[in-house]
N, C-alpha and C positions, 0 to 999 in steps of 0.2 A: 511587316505587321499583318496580323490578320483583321480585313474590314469587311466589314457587312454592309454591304449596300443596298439601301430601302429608294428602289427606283423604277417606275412604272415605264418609263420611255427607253425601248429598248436600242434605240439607237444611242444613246446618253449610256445607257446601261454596256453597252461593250467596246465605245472609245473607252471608258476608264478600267474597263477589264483589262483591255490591252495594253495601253498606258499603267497604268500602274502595275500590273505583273511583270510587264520589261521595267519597273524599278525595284524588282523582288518582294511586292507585296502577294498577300492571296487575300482575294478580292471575291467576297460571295453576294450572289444577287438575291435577292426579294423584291419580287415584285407585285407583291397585295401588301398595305399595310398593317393588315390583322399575322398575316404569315410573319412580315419584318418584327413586330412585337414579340411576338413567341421566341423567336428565332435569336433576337437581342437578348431575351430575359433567360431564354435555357442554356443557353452556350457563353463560353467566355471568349470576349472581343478585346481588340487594342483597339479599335476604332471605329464607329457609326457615322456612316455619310447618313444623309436621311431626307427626301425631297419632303416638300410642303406639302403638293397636291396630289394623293395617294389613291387606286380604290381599297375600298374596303376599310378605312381608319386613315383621318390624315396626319400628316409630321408632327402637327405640333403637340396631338391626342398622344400618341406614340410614346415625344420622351416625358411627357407632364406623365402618364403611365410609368418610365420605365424610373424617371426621378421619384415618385411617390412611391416605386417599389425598392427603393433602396441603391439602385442600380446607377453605378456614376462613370461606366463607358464614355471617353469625350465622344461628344455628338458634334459633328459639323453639318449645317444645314445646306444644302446645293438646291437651289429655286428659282425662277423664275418672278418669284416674289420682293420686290426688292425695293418698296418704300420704308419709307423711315420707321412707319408705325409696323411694319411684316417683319424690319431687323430685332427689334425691340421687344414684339410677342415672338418670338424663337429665342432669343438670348433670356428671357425669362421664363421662356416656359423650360428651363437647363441648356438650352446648346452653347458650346464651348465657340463655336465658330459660326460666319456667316457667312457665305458668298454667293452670289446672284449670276443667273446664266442668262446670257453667254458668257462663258471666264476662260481667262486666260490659261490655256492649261499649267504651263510652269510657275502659275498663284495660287493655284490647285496642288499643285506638288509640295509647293512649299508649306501651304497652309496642315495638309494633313504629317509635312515632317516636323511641325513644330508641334502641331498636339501629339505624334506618338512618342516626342521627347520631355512631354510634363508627366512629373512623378507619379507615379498610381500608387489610391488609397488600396486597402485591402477590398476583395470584393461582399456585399452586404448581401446577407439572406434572403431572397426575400420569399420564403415561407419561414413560417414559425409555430412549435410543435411544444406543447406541455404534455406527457401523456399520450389521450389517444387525442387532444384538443387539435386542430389546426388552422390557421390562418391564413390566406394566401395573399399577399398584401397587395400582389399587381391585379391578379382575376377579381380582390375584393370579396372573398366569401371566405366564409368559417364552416368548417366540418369538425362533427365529435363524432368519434367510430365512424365514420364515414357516412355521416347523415349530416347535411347542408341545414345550417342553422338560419333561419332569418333573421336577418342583426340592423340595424338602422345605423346609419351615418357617426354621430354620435356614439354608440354603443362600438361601432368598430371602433373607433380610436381609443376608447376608452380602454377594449380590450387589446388593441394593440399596443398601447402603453405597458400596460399590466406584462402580456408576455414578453418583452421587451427586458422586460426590468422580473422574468421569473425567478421566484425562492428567496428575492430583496423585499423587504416591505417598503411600502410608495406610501407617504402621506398625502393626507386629504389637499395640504399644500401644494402637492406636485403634481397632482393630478388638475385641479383647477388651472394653475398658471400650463400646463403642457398636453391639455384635453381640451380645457375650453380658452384659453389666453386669458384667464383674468388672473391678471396681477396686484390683486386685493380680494379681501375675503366678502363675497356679495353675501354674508348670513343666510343663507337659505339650505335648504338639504340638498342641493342640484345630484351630488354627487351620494349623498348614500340612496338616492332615487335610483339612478339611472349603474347602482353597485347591485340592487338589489332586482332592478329588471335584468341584466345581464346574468345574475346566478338562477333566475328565471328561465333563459334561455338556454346557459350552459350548462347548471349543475343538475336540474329537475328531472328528472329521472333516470340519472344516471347512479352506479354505485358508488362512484366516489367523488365526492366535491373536490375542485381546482382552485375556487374561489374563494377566498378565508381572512377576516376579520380579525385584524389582530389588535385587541383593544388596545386602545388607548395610544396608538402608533398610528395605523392605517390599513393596508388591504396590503394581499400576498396572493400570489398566484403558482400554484408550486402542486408537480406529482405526487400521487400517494406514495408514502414510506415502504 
């Protein structure tokens, strides 16, 4: 398998280099967790070890980053960290695994041959492109023509819904219950508010609107013809 391993302690960092390459794995180190990030989200992996306490961005910032970008690498966490309440925020923040150092290396072995034997989904985008529009859903910022749009919290999701679902129309219903989670209609304009600040943002001086109203349906998001 190829694993990437996000690991600052370089003594820890080359027993498993060794160790696992004499079990035919190739085993890449990172050792900042801003660099592990990058490194997970650009390249394709079969497997993320990934320690807790990192410089630069710690483990658990890391896969809540790489899970919010779409990114479903199993992660197993190797730490030092190893209360009930440390197993619990790693296994929800996405890790597939958990094991606590000191560990036995042949619990180690086994632990990373059972996740490189669970099924893999296909891998998920995580940029997303209407046009010249772009999304980057791990970095969190939007560019149109390659000018960084200011977008708030809210407005992201909104429009990463929208591109998500481009050239479909999304009703007012799907967007409240999978933007804001209301699963009832609170009568208010929340959403043609925050449709019309967003074409604000994206479509206003540019020459071609992305963003389109389609009465009596909902909102579309789709290239010029």
């Amino acid at each position: 398998m190829k694993i990437l391993l996000i690991e600052d302690d370089r003594e820890t960092a080359d027993y498993l280099a060794q160790g696992l390459g004499e079990e035919g794995h190739n085993l890449v180190l990172a050792s900042d967790g801003r660099d592990g990030l990058f490194r997970a989200a650009g390249e394709s992996w079969d497997l993320l070890i990934v320690d807790r306490m990192l410089p630069g961005m710690d483990g658990l910032a890391i896969v809540k980053t790489l899970r919010g970008g779409g990114v479903e690498t199993p992660v197993l966490f190797l730490t030092t960290l190893g209360g009930i309440d440390d197993r619990v925020s790693g296994l929800n923040a996405g890790g597939d695994d958990y094991l606590v150092k000191p560990f036995a290396y042949a619990e180690l072995v086994a632990r990373v041959s059972a996740l490189g034997r669970r099924p893999r989904s296909q891998p998920t985008a995580t940029v997303l492109r209407v046009a010249d529009l772009e999304i980057d859903l791990l970095a969190r910022v939007v560019r149109r023509g390659g000018q960084e749009l200011l977008i708030q919290p809210r407005e992201f999701r909104l429009l990463e819904y929208l591109m998500r679902h481009a050239g479909e129309v999304v009703t007012r219903t799907m967007l409240l219950e999978n933007v804001w989670d209301f699963h009832f209609d609170p009568r208010t304009n929340i959403v043609e508010t925050h449709i019309s600040r967003l074409r604000g943002k994206v479509d206003k001086g540019y020459r071609d609107e992305l963003i389109h109203t389609v009465r009596g349906s909902g909102y579309c998001i789709r290239a010029p013809a």
